[in-house]
N, C-alpha and C positions, 0 to 999 in steps of 0.2 A: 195697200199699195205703197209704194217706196217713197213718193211725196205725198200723201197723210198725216194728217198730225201722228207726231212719234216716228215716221217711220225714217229712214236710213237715207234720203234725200231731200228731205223736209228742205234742208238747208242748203238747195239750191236755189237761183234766184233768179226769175224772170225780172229783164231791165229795162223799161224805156227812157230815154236821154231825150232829153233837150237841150238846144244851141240857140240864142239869140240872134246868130247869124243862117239860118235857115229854117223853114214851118218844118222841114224833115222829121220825123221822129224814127230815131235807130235805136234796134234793141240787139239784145246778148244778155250775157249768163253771168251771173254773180255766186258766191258762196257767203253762207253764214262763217265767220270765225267764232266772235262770239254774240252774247245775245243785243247786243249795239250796232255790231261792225258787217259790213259787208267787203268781200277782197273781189277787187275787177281789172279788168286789164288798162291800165293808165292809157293808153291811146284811144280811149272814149273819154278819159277825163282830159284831155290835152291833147284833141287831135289833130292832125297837122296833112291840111290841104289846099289845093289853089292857094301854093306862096303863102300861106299864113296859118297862125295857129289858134285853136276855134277852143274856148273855155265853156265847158260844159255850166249851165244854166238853172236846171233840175234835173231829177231822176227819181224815176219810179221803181219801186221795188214791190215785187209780186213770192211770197213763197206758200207754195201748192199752188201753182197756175198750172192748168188746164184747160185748153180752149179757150177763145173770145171772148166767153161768156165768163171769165175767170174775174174781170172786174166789176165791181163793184160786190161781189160772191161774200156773205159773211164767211164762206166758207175755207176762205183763201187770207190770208193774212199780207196785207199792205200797208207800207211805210215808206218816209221818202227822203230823199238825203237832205242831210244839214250840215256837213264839213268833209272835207276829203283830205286827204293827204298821199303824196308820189316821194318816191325816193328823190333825193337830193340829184343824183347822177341824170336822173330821167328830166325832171327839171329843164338841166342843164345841156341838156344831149338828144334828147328824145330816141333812144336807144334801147335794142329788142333785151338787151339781159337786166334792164331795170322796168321794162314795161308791166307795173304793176301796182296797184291805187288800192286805199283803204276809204270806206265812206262811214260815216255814222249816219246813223238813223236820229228820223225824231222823237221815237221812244223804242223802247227795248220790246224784242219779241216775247211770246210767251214759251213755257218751258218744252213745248211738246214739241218747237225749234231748236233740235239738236243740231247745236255747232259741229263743225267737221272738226276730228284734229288735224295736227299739221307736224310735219317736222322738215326740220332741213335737206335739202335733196341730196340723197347719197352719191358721191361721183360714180359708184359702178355699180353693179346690181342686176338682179334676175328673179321677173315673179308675174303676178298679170296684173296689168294697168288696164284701170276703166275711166273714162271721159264722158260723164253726165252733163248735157245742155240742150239748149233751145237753138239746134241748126235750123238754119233760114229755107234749106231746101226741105224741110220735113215740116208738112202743113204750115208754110208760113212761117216756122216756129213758134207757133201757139202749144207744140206739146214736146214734152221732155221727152228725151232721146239718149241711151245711153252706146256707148262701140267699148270694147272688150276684147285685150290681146295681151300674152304671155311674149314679154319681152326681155333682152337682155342689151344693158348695155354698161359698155367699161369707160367711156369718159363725159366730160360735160364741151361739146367743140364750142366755140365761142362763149360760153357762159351761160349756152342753152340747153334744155331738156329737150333731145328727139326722140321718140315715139314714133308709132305705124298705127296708131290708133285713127280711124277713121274722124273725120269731123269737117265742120264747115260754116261757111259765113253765119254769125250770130252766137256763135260759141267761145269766143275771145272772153276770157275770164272764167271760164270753166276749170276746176279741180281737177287736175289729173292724180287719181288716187292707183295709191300701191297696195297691194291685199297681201296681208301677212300669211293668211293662211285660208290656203283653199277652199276650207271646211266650216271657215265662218264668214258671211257673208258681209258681217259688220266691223270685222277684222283690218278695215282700211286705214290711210292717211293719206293727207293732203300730201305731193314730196313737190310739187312744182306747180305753175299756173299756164292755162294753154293760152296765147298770145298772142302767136304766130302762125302765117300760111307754111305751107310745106311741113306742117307735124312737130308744128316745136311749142314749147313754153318756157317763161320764166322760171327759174330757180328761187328755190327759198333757201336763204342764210350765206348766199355768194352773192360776190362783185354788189356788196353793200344793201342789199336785202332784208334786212332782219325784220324779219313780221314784229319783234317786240318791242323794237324801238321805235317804227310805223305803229303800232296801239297806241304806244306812250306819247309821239307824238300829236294823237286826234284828243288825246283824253286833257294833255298839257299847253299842245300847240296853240297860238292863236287862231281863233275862226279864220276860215278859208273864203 
C-alpha cells in the first residue's frame, strides 16, 4: 500500500495540534521533506481567530496512520514537534501566498520514510496533479484519501497555486504533487502546498518562500 513502509506516501503526515487556548484538538496533513522536517500549512502554527492569534503548543505527527487504532500501532511511526519556523512575510501579515511552516521532529524518521522531493512551482504548465490527505469529511479523517486531475495552468494570480483537485477541511498542508510522467507512478514532486478553501495553495520559491532557507533556518534558527 502507498503508506507502508517504502512505499510512495509513506511521507504523508497525519497531525494533531494543540493550542493552550482551547482543549480542541485540530488535525490535517503534513509532508516529510526530509528525515527531520515536516512542511504544514503556517495557519495551524499561527492561527488567527476570535480577534487574536492562537500559538500552536504541540503537535503530533503520525506517518502510516490508518484508522483510530493508528496510535499507539508500533506499526505507524510517531514523532512530535520541537521547533517550527513561517516565513518572515507570514509572520508579519498572516497572508495566503506565505501560508506555509516547517517543524522539526524530536528525532529523525527511519529510512523506509521517503521524503517527497520538491521544487519550485512552475508559473505555467500541463500534466496531472494529485492531493494526498486526511479530509475531515472522509471517515473523520482517520484514512488517507487521495483526488487526481490533469490540469493546465499559465499563471500564478495572487501568488497562488489553483488547482480543480478535489479536497477538504483537514487537508491544509497537504503536497500538491505534479507527475512527470504518466507511466511512473513515482515520477512526482512537491510544486506547491494546499492551504487554502476554493482549490488553492502555496507556492514554493515565490513571494519569499524558499524551502532552503526555511531548513536552514530550523537547523541554525533559534528554538521556537
Amino acid at each position: 500500500m502507498h503508506f507502508a513502509p517504502y512505499g510512495r506516501f509513506r511521507g504523508i503526515c497525519k497531525l494533531f495540534m494543540h493550542f493552550d487556548t482551547t482543549p480542541t484538538v485540530f488535525i490535517g496533513t503534513g509532508w516529510v521533506i526530509d528525515a527531520n522536517t515536516v512542511v504544514k500549512a503556517a495557519h495551524w502554527v499561527l492561527p488567527s481567530y476570535d480577534n487574536a492569534i492562537h500559538i500552536l503548543s504541540s503537535i503530533e505527527v503520525y506517518c502510516g496512520y490508518d484508522g483510530q487504532d493508528s496510535k499507539g500501532n508500533p506499526k505507524v511511526d510517531y514523532r512530535y514537534g520541537t521547533r517550527v519556523t513561517v516565513p518572515h512575510r507570514y509572520w508579519m501579515s498572516l497572508t495566503a501566498r506565505h501560508d506555509v511552516a516547517m517543524i522539526t521532529m524530536d528525532r529523525a524518521l527511519p529510512r523506509y520514510v521517503t521524503p517527497l522531493p520538491y521544487k519550485n512551482t512552475p508559473p505555467a504548465g500541463s500534466c496531472p496533479i494529485a492531493i494526498p490527505g486526511y479530509p475531515a469529511d472522509k471517515e473523520g479523517g482517520h484514512r488517507m484519501y487521495i483526488d487526481e486531475k490533469h490540469i493546465a495552468w499559465h499563471d500564478l494570480p495572487g501568488g497562488l497555486f489553483r488547482h480543480k483537485v478535489n479536497t477538504y477541511k483537514g487537508q491544509s498542508g497537504s503536497p500538491i504533487l505534479a507527475f512527470d510522467d504518466d507511466n511512473d507512478p513515482y515520477a512526482c514532486q512537491v510544486i506547491a502546498v494546499h492551504t487554502q478553501s476554493g482549490n488553492s495553495g502555496t507556492c514554493i520559491g515565490h513571494a519569499e518562500n524558499n524551502f532552503d532557507i526555511l531548513l536552514a533556518s530550523l537547523q541554525y534558527g533559534p528554538a521556537s
